[in-house]
MARLOKOL-108580 format. One record per atom (N, C-alpha, C, O): atom name; y, z, x. Coordinates in nm, 3 decimals. Layout:
> CA Y Z X
...
//
This chain:
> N 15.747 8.977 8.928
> CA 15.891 8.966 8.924
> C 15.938 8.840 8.996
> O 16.049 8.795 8.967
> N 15.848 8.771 9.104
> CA 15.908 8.709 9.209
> C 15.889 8.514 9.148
> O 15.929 8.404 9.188
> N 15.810 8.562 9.038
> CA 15.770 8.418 8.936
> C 15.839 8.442 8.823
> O 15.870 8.340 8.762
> N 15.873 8.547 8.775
> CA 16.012 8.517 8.695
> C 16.102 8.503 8.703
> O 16.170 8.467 8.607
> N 16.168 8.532 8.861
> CA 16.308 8.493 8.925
> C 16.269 8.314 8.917
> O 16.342 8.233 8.859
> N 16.160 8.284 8.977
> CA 16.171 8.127 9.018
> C 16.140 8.110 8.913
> O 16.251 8.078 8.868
> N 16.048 8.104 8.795
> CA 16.048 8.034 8.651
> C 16.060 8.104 8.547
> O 16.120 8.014 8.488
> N 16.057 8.172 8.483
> CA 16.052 8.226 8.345
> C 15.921 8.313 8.314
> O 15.820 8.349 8.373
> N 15.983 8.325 8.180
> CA 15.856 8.475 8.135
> C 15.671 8.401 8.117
> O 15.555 8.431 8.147
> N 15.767 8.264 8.032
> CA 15.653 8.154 7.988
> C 15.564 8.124 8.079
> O 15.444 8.111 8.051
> N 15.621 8.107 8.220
> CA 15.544 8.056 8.342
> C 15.448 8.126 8.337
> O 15.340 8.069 8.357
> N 15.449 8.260 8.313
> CA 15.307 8.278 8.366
> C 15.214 8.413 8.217
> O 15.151 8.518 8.203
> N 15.281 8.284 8.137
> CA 15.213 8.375 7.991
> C 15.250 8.534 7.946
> O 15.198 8.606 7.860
> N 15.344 8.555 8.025
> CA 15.412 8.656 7.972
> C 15.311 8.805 8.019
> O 15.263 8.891 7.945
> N 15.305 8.792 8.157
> CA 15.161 8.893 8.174
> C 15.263 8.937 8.240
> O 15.199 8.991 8.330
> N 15.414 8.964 8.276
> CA 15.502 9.042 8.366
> C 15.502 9.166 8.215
> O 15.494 9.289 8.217
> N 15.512 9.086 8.118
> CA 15.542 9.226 8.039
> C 15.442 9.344 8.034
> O 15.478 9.460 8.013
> N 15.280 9.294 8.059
> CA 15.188 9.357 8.018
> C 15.223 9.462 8.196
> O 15.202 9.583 8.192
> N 15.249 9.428 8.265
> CA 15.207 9.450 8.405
> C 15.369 9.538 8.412
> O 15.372 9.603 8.517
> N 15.464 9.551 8.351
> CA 15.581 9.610 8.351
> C 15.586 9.725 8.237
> O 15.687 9.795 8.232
> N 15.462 9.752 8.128
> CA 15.475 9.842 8.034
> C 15.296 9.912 8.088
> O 15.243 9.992 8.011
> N 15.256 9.891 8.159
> CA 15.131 9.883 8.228
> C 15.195 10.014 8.323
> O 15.155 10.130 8.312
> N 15.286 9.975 8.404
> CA 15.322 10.057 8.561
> C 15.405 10.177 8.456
> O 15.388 10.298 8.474
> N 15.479 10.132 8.366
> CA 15.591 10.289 8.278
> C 15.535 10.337 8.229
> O 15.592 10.445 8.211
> N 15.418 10.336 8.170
> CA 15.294 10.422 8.088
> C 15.249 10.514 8.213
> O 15.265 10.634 8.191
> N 15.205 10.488 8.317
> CA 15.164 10.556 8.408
> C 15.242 10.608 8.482
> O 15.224 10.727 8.509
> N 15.340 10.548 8.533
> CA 15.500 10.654 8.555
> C 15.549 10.759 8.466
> O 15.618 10.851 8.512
> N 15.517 10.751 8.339
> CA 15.525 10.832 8.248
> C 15.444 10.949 8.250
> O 15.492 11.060 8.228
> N 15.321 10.930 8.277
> CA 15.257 10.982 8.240
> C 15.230 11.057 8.394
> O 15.146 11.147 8.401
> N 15.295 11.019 8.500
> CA 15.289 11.127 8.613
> C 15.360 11.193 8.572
> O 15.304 11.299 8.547
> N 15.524 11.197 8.532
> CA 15.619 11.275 8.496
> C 15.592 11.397 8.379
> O 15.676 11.483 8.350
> N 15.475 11.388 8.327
> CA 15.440 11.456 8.244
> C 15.347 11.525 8.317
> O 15.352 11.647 8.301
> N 15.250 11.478 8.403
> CA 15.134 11.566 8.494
> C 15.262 11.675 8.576
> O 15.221 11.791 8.584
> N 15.378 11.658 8.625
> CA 15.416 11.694 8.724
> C 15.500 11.831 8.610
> O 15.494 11.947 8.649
> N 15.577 11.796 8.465
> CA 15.602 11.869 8.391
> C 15.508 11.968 8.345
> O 15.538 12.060 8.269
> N 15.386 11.945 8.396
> CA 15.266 12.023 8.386
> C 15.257 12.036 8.216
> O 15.254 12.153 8.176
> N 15.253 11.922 8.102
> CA 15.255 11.890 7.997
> C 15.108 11.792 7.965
> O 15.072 11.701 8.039
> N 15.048 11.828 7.859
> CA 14.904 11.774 7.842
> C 14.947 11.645 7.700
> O 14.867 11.610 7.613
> N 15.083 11.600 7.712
> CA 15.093 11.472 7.621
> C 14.981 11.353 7.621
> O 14.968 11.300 7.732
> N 14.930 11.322 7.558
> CA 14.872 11.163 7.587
> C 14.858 11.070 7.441
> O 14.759 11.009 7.400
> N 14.990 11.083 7.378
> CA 15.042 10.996 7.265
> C 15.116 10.861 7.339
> O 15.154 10.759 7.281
> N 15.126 10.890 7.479
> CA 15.173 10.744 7.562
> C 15.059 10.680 7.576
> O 15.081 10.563 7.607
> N 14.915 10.712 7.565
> CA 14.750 10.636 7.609
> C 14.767 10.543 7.412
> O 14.742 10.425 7.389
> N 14.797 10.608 7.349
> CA 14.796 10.603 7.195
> C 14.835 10.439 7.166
> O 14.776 10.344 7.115
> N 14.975 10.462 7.232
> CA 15.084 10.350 7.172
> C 15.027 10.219 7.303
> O 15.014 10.102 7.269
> N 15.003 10.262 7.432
> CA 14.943 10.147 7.525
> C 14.840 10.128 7.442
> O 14.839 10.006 7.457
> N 14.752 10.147 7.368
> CA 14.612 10.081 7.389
> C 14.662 10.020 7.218
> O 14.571 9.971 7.152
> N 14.788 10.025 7.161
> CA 14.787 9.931 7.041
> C 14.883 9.830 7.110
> O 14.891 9.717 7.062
> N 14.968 9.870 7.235
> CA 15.057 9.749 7.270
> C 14.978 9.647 7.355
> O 14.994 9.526 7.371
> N 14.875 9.745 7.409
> CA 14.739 9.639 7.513
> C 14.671 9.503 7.421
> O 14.659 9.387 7.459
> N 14.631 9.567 7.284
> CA 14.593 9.439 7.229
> C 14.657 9.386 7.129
> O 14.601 9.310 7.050
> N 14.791 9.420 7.121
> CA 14.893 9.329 7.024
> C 14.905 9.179 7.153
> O 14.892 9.058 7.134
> N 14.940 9.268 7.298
> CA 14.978 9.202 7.398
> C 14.854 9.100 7.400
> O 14.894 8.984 7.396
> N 14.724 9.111 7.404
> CA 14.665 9.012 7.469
> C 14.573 8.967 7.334
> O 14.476 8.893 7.351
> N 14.604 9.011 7.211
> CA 14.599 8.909 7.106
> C 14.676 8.807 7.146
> O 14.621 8.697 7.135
> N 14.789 8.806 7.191
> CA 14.904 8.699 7.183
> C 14.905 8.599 7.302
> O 14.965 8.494 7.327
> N 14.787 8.702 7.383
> CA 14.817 8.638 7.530
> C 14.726 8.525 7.482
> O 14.759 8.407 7.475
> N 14.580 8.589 7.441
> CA 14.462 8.479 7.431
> C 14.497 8.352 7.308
> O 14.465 8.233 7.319
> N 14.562 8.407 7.206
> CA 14.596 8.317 7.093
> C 14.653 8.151 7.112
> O 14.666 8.047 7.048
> N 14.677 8.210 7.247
> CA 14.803 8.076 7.266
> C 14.638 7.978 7.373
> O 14.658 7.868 7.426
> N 14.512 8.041 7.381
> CA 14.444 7.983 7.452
> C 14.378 7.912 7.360
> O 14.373 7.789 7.359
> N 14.307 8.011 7.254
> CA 14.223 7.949 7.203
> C 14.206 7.886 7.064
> O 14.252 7.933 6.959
> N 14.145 7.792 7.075
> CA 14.121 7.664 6.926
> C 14.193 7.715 6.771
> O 14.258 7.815 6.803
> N 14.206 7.698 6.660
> CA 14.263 7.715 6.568
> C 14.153 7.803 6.491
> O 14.189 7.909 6.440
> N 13.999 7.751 6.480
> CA 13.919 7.864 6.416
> C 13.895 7.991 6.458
> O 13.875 8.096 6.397
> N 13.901 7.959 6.590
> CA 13.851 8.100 6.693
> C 13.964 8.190 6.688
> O 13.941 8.311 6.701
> N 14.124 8.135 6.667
> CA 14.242 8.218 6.671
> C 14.252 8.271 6.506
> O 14.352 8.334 6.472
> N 14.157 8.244 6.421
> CA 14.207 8.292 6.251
> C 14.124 8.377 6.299
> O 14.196 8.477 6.297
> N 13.996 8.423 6.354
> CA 13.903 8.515 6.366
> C 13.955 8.633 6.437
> O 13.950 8.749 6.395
> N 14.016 8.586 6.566
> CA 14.053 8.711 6.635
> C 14.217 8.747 6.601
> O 14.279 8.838 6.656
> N 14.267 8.660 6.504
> CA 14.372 8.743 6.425
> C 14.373 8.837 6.332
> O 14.464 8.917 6.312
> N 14.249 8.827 6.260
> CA 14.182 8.903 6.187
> C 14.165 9.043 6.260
> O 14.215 9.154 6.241
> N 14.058 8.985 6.368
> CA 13.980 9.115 6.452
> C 14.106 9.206 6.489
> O 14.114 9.328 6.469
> N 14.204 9.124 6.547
> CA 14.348 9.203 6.604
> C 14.384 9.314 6.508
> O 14.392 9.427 6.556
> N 14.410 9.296 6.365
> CA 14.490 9.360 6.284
> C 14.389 9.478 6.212
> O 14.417 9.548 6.115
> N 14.278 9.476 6.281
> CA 14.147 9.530 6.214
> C 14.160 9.648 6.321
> O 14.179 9.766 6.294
> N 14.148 9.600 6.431
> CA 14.174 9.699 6.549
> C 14.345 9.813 6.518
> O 14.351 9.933 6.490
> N 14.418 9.747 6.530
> CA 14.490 9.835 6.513
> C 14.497 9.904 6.387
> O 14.541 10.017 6.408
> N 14.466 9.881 6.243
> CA 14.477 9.961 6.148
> C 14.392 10.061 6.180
> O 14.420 10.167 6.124
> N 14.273 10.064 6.270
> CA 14.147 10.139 6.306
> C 14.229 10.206 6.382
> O 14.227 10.327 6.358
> N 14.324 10.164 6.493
> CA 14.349 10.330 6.582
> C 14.481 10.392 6.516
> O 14.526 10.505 6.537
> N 14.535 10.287 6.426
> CA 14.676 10.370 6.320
> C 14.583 10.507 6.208
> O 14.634 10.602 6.149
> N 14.498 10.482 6.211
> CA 14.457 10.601 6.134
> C 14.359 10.645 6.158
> O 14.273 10.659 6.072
> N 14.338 10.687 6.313
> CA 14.204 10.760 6.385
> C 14.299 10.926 6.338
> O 14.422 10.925 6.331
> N 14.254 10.996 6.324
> CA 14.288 11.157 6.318
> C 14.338 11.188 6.443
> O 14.291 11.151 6.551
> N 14.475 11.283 6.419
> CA 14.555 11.266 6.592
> C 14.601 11.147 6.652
> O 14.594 11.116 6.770
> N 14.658 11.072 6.539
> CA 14.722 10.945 6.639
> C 14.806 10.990 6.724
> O 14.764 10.974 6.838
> N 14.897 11.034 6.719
> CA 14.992 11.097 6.845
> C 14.963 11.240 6.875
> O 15.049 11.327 6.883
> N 14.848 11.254 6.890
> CA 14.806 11.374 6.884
> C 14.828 11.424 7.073
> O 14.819 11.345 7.167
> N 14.854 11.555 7.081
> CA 14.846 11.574 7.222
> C 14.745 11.572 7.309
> O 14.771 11.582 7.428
> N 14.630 11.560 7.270
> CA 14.451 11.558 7.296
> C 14.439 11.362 7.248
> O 14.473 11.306 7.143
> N 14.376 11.305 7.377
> CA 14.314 11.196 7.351
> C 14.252 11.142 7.312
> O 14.231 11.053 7.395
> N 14.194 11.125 7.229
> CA 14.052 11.080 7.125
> C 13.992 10.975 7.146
> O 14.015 10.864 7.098
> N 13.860 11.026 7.263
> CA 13.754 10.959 7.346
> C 13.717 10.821 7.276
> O 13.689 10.714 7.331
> N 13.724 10.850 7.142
> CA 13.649 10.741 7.047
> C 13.816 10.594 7.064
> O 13.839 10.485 7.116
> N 13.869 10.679 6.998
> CA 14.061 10.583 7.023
> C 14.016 10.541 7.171
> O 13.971 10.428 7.158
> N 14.008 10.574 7.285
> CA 14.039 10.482 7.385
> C 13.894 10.428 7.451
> O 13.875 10.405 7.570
> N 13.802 10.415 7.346
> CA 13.682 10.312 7.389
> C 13.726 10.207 7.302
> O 13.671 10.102 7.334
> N 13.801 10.194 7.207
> CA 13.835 10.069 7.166
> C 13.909 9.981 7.225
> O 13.915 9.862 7.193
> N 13.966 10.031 7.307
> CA 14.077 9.911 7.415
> C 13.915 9.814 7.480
> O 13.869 9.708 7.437
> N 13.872 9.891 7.578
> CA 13.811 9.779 7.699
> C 13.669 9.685 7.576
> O 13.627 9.572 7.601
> N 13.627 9.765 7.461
> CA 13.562 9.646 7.405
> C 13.615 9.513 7.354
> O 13.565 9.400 7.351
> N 13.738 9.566 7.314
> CA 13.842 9.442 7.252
> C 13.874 9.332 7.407
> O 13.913 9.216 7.420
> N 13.849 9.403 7.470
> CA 13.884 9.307 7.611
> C 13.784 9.242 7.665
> O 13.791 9.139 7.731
> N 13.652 9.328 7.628
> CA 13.521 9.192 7.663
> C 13.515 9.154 7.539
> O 13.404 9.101 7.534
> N 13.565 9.145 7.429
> CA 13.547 9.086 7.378
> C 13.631 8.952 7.346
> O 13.581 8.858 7.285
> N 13.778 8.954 7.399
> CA 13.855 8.840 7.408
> C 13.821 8.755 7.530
> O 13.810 8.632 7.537
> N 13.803 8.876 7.653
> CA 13.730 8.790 7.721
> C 13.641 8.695 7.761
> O 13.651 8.606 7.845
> N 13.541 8.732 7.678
> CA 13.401 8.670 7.629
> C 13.393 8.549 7.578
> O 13.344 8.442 7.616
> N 13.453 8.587 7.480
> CA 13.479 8.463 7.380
> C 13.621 8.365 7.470
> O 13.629 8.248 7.432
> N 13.712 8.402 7.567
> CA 13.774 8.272 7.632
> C 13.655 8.228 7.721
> O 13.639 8.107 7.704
> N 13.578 8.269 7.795
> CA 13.451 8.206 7.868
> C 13.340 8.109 7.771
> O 13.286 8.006 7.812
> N 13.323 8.163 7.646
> CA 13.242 8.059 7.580
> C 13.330 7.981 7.518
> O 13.282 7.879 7.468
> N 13.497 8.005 7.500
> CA 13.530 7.849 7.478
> C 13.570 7.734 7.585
> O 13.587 7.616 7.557
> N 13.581 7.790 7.701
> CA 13.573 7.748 7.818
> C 13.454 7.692 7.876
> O 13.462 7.648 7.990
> N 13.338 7.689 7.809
> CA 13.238 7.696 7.812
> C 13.109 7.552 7.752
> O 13.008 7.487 7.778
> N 13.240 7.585 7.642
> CA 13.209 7.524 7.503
> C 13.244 7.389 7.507
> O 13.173 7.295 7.472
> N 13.383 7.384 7.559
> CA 13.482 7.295 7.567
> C 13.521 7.252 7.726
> O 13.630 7.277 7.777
> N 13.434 7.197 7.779
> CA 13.462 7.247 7.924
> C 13.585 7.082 7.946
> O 13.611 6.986 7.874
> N 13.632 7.129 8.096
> CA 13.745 6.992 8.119
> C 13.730 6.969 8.260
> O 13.672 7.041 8.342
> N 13.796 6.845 8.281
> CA 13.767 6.814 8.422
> C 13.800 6.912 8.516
> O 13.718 6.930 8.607
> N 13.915 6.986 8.514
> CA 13.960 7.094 8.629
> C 13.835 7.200 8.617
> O 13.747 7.215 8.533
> N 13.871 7.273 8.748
> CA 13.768 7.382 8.823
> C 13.786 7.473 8.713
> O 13.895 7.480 8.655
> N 13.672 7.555 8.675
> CA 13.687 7.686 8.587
> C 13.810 7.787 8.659
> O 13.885 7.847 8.580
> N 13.833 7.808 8.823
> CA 13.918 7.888 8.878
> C 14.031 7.850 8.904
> O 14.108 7.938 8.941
> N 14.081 7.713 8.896
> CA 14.152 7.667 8.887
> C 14.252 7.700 8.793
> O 14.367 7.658 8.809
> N 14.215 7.790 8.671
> CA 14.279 7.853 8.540
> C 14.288 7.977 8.594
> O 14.216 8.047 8.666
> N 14.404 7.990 8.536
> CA 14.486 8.118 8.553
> C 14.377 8.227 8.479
> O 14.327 8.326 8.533
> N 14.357 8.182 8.354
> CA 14.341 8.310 8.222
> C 14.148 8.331 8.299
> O 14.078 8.425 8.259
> N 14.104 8.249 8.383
> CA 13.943 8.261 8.459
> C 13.982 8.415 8.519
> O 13.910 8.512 8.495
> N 14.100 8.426 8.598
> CA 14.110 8.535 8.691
> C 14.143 8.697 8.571
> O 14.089 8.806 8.551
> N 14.266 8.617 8.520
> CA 14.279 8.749 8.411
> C 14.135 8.782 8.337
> O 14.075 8.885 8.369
> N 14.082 8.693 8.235
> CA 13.969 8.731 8.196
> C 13.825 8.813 8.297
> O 13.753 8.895 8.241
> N 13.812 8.789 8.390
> CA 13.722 8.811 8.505
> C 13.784 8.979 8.501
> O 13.730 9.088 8.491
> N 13.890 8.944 8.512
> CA 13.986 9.159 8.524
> C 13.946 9.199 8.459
> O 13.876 9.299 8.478
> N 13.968 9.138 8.319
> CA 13.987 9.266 8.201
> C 13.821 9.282 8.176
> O 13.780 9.390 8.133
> N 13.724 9.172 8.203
> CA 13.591 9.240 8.192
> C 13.538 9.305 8.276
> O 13.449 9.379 8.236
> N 13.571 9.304 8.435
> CA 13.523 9.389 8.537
> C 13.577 9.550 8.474
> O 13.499 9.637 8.436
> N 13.689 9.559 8.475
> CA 13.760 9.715 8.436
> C 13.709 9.728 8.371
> O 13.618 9.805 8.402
> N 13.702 9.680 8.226
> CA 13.636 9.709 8.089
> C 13.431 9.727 8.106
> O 13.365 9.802 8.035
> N 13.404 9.683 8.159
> CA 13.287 9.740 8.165
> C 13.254 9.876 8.236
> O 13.177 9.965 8.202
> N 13.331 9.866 8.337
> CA 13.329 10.011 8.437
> C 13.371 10.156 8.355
> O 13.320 10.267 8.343
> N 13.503 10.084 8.304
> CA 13.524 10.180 8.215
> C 13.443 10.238 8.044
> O 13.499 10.326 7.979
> N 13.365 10.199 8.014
> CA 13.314 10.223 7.878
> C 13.175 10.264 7.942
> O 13.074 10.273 7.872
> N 13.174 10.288 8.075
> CA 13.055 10.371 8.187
> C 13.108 10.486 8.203
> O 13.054 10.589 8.164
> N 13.246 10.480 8.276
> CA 13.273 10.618 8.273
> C 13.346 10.712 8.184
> O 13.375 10.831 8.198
> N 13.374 10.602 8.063
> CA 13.454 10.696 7.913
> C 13.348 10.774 7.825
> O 13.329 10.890 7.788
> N 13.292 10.653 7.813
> CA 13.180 10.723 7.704
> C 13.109 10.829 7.698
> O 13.113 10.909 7.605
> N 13.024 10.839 7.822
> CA 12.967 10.984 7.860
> C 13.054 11.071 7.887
> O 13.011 11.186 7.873
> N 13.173 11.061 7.926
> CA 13.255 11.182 7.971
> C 13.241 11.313 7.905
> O 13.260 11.399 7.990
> N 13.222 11.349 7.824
> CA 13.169 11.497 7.766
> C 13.089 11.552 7.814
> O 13.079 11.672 7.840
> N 12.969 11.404 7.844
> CA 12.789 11.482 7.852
> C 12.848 11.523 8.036
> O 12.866 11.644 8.044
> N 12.865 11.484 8.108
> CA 12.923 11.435 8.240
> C 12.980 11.597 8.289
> O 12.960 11.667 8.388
> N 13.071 11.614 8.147
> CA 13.210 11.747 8.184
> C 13.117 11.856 8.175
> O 13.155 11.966 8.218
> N 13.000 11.843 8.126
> CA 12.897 11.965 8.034
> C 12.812 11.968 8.157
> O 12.814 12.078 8.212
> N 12.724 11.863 8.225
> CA 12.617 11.874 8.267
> C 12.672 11.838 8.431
> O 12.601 11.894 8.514
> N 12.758 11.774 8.477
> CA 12.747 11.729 8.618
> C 12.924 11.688 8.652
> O 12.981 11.579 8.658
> N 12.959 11.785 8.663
> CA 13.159 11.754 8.694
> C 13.138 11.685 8.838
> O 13.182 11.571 8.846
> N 13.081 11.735 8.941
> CA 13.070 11.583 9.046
> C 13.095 11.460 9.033
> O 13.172 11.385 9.092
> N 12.991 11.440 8.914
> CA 12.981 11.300 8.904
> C 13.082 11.224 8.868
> O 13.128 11.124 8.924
> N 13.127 11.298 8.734
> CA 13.205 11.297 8.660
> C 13.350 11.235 8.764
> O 13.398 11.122 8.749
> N 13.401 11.341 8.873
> CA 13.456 11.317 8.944
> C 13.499 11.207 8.987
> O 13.609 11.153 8.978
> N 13.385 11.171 9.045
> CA 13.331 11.059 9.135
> C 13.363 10.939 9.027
> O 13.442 10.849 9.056
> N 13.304 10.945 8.918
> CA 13.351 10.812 8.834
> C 13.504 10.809 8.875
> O 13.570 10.723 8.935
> N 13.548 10.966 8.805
> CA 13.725 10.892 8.776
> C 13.789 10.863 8.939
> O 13.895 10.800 8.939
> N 13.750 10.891 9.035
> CA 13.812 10.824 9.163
> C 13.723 10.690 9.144
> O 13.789 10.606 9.083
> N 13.619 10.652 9.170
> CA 13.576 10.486 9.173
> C 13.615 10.422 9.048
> O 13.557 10.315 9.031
> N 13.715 10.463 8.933
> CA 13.775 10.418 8.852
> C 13.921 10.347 8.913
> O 13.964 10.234 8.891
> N 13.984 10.464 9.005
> CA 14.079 10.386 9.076
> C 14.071 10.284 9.194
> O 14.169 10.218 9.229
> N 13.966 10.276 9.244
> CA 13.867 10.138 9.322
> C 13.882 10.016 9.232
> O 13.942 9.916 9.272
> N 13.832 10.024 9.121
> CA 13.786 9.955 9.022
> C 13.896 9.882 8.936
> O 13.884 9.771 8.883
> N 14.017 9.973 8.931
> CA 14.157 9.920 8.877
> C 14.233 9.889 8.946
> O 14.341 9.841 8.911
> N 14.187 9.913 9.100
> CA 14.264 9.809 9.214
> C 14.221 9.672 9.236
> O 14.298 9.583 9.270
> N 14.067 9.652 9.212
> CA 14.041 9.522 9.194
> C 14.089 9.421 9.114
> O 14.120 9.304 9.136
> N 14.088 9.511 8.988
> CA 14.126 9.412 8.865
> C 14.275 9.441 8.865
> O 14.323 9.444 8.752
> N 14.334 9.456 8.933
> CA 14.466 9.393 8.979
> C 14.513 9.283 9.089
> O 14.617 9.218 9.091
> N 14.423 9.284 9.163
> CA 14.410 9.178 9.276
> C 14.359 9.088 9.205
> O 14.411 8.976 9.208
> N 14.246 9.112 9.124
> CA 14.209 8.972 9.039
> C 14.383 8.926 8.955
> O 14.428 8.813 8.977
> N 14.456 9.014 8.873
> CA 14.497 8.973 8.834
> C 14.623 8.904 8.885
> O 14.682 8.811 8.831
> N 14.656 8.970 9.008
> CA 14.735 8.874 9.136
> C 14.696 8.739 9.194
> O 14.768 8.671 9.266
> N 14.596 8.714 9.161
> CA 14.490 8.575 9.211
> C 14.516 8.485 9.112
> O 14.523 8.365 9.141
> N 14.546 8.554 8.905
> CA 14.553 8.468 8.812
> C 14.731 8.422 8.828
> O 14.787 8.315 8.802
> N 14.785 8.551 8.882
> CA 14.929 8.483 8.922
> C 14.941 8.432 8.997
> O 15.054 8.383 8.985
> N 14.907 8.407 9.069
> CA 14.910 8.307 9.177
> C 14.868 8.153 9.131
> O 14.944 8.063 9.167
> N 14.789 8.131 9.079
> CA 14.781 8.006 8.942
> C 14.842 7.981 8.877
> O 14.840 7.866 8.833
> N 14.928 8.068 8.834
> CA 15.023 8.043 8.711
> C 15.135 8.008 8.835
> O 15.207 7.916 8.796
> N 15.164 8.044 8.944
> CA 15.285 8.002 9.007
> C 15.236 7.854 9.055
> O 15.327 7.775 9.083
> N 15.093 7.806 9.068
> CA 15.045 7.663 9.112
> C 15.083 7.580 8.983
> O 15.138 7.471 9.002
> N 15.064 7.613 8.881
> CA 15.079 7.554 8.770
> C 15.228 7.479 8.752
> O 15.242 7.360 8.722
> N 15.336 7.576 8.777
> CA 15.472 7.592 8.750
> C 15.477 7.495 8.826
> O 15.481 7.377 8.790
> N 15.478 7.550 8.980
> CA 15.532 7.405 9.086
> C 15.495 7.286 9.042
> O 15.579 7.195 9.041
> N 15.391 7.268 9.006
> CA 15.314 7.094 8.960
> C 15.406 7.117 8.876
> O 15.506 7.156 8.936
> N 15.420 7.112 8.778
> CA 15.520 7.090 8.642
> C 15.674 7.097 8.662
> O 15.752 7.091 8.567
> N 15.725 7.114 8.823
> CA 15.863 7.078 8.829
> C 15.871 6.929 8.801
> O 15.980 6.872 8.800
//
């Protein structure tokens, strides 16, 4: 909020929106734990606004061939969770929300090998999208550890199980500090460019 008072939405790639529909999904979705209501058609609509959002975020990063590919991949993804069985269904569909964190190592991935590919005189950390990307693959791997098995987990060992989903919230505190580190770049960026 405190880099869109001093510059704009642009300043810092428009990641206040992701980080402002990010915090109401989960505000939401206490208000529903506390209504003692088992909704999760709000996990549904985040994980198609997660990668409309960072189709758009990465698009604006990368080269003209690499952006016809993952415009493609984008619209492939969402027709895939527009017609998973139970799209707004009140039950979450384990399979529907392993598609978010692959789409995220996978944009991720691919900004590191064009970064990679294409390298430039400035520091790799010196870039904002180094810190965001670094997030969304730390979370995204942790998580497609503790999503995937979750059945075998609920069946054979609820401890553990446990234990994932608290070191899940460890794990999504990091990759928010990472992603406070990429804002913090984007506010270095801005100042140079007054």
């Amino acid at each position: 909020m405190v880099l869109v008072r001093k510059f704009n939405l642009s300043s810092q790639n428009y990641l206040f929106i992701y980080l402002l529909v990010t915090f109401l999904v989960e505000l939401f979705s206490e208000v529903i734990i506390l209504l003692e209501k088992k909704w999760s058609f709000q996990y549904t609509l985040y994980c198609i606004f997660c990668i409309l959002f960072f189709w758009f975020y990465y698009s604006r990063q990368f080269n003209e061939n690499l952006k016809k590919k993952l415009n493609l991949l984008s619209v492939i993804l969402v027709i895939s969770i527009l017609i998973f069985p139970n799209f707004l269904g009140e039950n979450l569909n384990s399979k529907l929300i392993s598609v978010l964190p692959f789409f995220y190592i996978l944009y991720s991935m691919l900004w590191f090998y064009q970064k990679i590919a294409f390298p430039s005189k400035d520091k790799i950390t010196d870039d904002p999208n180094f810190w965001i990307s670094s997030a969304l693959l730390f979370w995204s791997c942790f998580f497609i550890f503790r999503e995937i098995p979750r059945d075998f987990f609920n069946k054979t060992d609820k401890d553990f199980l446990n234990l994932l989903w608290q070191f899940l919230y460890f794990i999504s505190s990091i990759m928010y500090i990472l992603f406070f580190k990429g804002l913090m770049k984007y506010e270095t960026i801005s100042k140079r460019s007054k």
